[in-house]
N, CA and C of each residue as an Amber inpcrd file, in Angstrom:
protein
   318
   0.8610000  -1.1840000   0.0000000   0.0000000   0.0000000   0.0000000
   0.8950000   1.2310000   0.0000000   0.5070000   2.0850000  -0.7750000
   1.4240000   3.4590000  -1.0520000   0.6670000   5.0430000  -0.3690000
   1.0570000   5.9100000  -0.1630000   0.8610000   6.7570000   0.4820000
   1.1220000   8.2610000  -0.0850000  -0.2030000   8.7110000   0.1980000
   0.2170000  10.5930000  -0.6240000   1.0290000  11.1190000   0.1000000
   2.4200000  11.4290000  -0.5890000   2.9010000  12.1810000   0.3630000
   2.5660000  13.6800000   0.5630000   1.6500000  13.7650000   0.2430000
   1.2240000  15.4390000   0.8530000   0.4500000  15.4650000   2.0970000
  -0.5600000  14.3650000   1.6620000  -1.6870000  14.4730000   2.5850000
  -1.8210000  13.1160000   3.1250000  -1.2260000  11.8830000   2.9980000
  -1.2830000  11.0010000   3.5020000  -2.4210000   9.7410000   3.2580000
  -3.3230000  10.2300000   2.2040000  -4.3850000   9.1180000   2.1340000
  -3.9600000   8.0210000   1.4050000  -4.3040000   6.8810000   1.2470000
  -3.6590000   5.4990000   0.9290000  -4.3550000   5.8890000  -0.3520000
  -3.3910000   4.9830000  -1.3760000  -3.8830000   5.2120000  -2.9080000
  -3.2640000   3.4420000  -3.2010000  -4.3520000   3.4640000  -4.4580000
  -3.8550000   2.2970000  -5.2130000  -2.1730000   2.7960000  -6.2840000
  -2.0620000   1.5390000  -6.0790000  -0.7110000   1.3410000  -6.4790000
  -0.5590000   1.5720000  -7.8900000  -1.5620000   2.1280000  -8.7330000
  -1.7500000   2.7950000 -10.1510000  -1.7290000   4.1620000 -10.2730000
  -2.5630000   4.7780000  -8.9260000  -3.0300000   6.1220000  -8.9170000
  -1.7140000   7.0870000  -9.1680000  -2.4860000   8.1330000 -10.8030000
  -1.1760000   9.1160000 -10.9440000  -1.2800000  10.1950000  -9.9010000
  -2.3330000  10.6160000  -9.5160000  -2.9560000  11.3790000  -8.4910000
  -3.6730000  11.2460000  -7.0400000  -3.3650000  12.0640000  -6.4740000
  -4.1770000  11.9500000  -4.7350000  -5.7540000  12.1470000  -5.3720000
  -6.3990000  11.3320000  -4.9010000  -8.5300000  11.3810000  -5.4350000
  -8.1320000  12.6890000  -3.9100000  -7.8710000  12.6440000  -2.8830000
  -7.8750000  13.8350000  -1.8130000  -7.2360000  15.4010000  -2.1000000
  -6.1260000  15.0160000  -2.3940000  -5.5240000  16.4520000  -2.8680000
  -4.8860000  16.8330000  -3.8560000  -5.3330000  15.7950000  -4.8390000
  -4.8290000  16.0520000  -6.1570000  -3.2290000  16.3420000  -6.6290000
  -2.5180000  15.5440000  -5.5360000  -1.0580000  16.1520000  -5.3510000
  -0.6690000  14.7340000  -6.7480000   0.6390000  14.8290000  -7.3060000
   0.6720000  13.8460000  -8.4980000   1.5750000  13.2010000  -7.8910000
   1.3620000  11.9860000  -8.0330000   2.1870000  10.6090000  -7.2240000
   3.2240000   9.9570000  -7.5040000   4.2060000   9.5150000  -7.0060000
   5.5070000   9.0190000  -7.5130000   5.2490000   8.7020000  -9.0540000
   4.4930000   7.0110000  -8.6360000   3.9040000   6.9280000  -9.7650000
   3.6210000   7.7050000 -11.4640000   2.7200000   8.9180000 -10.7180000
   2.4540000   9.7340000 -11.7410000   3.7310000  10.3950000 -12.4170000
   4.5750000  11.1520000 -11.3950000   5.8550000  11.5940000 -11.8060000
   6.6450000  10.5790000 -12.9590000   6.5210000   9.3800000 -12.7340000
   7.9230000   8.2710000 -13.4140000   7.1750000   7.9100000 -15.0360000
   5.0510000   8.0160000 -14.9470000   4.9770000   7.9620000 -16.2390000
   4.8780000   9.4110000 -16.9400000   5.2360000  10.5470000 -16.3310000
   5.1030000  11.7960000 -17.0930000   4.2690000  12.3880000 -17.5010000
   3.1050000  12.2550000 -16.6490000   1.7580000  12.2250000 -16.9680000
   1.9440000  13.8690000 -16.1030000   0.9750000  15.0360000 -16.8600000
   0.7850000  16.3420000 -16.6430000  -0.3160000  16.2370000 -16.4010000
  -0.3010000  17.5060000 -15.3640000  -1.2210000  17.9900000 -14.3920000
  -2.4150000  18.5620000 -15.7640000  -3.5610000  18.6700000 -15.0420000
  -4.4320000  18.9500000 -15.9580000  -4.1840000  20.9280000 -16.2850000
  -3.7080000  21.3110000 -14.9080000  -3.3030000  22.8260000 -15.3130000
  -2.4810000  22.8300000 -16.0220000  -1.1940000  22.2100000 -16.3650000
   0.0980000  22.7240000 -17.4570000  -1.1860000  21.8420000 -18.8850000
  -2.0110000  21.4590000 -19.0330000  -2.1130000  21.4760000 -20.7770000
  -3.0300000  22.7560000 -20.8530000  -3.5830000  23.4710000 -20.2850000
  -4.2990000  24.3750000 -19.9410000  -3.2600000  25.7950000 -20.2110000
  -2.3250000  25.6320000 -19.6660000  -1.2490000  26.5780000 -19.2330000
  -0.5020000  26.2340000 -20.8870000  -0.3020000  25.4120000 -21.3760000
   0.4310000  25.4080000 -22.6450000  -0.6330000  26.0560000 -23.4400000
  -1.8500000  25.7610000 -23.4490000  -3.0470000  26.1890000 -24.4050000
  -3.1630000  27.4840000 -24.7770000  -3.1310000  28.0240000 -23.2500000
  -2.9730000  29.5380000 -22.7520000  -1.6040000  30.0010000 -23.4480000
  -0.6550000  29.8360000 -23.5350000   0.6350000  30.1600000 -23.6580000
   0.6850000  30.6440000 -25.7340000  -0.2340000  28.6890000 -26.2730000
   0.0840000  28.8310000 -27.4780000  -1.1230000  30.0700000 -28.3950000
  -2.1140000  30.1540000 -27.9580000  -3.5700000  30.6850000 -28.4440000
  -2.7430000  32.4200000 -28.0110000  -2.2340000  32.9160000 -26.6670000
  -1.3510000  33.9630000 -26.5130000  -0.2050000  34.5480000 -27.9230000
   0.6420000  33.0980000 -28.1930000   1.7390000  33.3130000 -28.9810000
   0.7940000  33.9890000 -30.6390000  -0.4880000  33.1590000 -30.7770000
  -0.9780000  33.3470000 -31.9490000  -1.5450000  34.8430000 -32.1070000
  -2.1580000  34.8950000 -30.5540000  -2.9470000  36.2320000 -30.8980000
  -2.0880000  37.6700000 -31.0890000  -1.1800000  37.3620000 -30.4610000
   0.4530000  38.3870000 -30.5580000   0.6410000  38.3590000 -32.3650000
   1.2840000  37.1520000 -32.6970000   1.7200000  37.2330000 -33.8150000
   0.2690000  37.9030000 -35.2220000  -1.1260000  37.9000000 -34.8640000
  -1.9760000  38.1640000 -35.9620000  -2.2430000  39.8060000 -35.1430000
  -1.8050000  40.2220000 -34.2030000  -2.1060000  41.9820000 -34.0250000
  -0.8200000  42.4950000 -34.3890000  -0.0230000  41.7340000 -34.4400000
   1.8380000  42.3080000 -35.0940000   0.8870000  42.6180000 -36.4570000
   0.1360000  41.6710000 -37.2320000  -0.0400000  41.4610000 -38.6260000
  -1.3750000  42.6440000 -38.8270000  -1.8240000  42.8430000 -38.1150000
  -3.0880000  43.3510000 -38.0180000  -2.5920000  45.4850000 -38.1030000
  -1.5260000  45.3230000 -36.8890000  -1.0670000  46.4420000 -36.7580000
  -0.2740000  47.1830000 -37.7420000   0.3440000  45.9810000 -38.6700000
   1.5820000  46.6780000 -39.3890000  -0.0600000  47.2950000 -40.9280000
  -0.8500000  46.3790000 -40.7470000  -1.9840000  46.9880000 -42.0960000
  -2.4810000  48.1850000 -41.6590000  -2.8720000  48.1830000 -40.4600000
  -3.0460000  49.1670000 -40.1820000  -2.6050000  50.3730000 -40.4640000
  -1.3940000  50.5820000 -40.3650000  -0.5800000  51.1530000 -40.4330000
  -0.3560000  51.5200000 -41.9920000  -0.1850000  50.6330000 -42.9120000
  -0.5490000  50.9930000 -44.5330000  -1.6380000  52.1890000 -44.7370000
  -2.7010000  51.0620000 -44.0290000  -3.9960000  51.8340000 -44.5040000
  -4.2170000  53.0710000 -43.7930000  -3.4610000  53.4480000 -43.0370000
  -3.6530000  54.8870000 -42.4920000  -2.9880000  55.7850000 -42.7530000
  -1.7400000  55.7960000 -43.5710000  -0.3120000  56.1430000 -44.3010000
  -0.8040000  56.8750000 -45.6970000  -2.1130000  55.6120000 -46.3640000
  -2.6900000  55.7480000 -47.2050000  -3.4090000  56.7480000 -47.3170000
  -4.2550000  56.9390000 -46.4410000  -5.7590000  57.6690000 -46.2220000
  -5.0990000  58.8920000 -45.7150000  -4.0040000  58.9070000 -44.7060000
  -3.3070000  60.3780000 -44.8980000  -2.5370000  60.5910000 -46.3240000
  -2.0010000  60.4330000 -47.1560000  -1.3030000  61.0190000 -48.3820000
  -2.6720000  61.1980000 -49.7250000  -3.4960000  60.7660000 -49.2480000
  -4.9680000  60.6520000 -49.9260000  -5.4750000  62.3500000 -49.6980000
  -5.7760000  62.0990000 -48.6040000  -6.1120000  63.5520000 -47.7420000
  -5.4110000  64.4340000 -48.0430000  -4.0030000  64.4420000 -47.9320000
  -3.0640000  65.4910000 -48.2530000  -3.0270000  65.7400000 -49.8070000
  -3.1300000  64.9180000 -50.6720000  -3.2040000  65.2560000 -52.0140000
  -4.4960000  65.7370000 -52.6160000  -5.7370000  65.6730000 -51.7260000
  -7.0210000  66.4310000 -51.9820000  -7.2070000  67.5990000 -51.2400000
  -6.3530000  67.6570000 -50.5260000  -6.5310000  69.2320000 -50.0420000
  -5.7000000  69.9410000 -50.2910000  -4.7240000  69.4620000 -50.6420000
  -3.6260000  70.8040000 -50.6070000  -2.8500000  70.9750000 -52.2060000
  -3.9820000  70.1440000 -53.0530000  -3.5160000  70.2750000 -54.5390000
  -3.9430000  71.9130000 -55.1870000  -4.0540000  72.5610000 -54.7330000
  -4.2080000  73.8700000 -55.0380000  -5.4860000  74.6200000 -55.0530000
  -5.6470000  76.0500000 -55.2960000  -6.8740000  76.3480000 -55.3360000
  -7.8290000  76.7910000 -56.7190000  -8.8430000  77.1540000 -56.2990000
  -9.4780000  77.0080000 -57.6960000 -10.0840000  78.4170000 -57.5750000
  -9.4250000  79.3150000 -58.6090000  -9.7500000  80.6720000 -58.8600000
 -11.5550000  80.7050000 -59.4110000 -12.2980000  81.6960000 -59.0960000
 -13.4370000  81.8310000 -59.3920000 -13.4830000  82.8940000 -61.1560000
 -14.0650000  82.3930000 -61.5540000 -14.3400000  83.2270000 -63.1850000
 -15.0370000  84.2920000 -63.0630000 -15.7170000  84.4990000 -62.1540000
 -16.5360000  85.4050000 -62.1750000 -16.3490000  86.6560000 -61.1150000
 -15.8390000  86.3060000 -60.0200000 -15.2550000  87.6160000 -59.1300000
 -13.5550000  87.1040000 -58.7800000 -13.0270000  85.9780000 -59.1710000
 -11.5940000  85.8930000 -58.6790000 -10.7550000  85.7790000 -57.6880000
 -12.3300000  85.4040000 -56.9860000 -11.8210000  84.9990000 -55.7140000
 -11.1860000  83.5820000 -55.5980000  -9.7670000  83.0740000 -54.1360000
  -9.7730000  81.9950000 -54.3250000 -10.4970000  80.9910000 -53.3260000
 -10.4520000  79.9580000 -53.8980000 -11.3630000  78.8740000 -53.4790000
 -10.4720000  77.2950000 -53.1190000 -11.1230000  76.5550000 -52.1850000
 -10.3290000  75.3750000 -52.0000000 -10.9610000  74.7290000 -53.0720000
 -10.0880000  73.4340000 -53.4320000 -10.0650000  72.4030000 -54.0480000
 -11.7060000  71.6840000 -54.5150000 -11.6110000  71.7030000 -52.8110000
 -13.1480000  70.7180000 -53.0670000 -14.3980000  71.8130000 -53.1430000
 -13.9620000  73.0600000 -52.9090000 -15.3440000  73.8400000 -53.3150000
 -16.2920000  73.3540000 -54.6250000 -17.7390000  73.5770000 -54.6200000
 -18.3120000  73.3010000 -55.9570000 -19.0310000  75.1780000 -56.0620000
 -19.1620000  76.0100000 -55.2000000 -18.8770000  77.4060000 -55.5220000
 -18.5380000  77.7930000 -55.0060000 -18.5140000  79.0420000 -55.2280000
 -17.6630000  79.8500000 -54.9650000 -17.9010000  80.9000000 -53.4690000
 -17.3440000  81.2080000 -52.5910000 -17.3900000  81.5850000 -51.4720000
 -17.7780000  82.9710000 -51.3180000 -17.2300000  83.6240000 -52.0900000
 -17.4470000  84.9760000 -52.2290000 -18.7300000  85.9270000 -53.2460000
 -18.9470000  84.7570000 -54.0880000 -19.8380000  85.7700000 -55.0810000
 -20.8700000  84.4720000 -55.0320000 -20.7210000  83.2390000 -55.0730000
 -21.8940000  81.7980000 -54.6430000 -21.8920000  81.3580000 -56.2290000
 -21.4310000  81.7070000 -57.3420000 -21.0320000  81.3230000 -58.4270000
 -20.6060000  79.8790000 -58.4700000 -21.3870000  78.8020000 -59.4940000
 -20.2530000  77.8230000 -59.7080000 -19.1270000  77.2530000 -60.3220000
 -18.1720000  76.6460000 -59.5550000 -16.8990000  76.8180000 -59.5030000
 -16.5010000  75.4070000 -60.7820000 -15.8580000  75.6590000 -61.9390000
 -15.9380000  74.7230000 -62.7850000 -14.1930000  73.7780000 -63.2630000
């Protein structure tokens, strides 16, 4: 008859574990048998490694697409202005008239 050494309750001579305190038993130690927390704890570890590596991937697009949408922006606003025909006033880009006289801007 074999004995937990944590807690002392008698176990069969198979048991990888204390049924009392769940402590893992010689036994358990020599066939290499893991605690139910470390496959849990690897799970945790690998689903971690993945979610890291797809916001690296997530972040660097990001990053395109916002690079983008600023040189977008900057090339619609600041491509020059648009003189009015009719009083000469100037006007931004995206005007469709004209600010000063309400003329449209062509």
């Amino acid at each position: 008859m074999i004995y937990c050494a944590n807690c002392g309750q008698k176990l069969e001579e198979n048991f990888y574990f204390c049924p009392k305190c769940g402590v893992k038993t010689q036994v358990g130690i020599t066939a290499g048998v893991s605690e139910p927390w470390e496959d849990i704890k690897k799970a945790f570890a690998t689903a971690t490694e993945q979610m890291n590596k797809a916001l690296q991937k997530a972040s660097v697009e990001m990053r395109k697409a916002m690079e983008e949408a600023r040189k977008e922006f900057w090339q619609t606003t600041s491509r020059g202005k648009i003189v009015c025909a009719n009083c000469g006033a100037t006007n931004s880009q995206a005007s469709k008239f004209c600010s000063k006289c309400g003329k449209t801007l062509s």
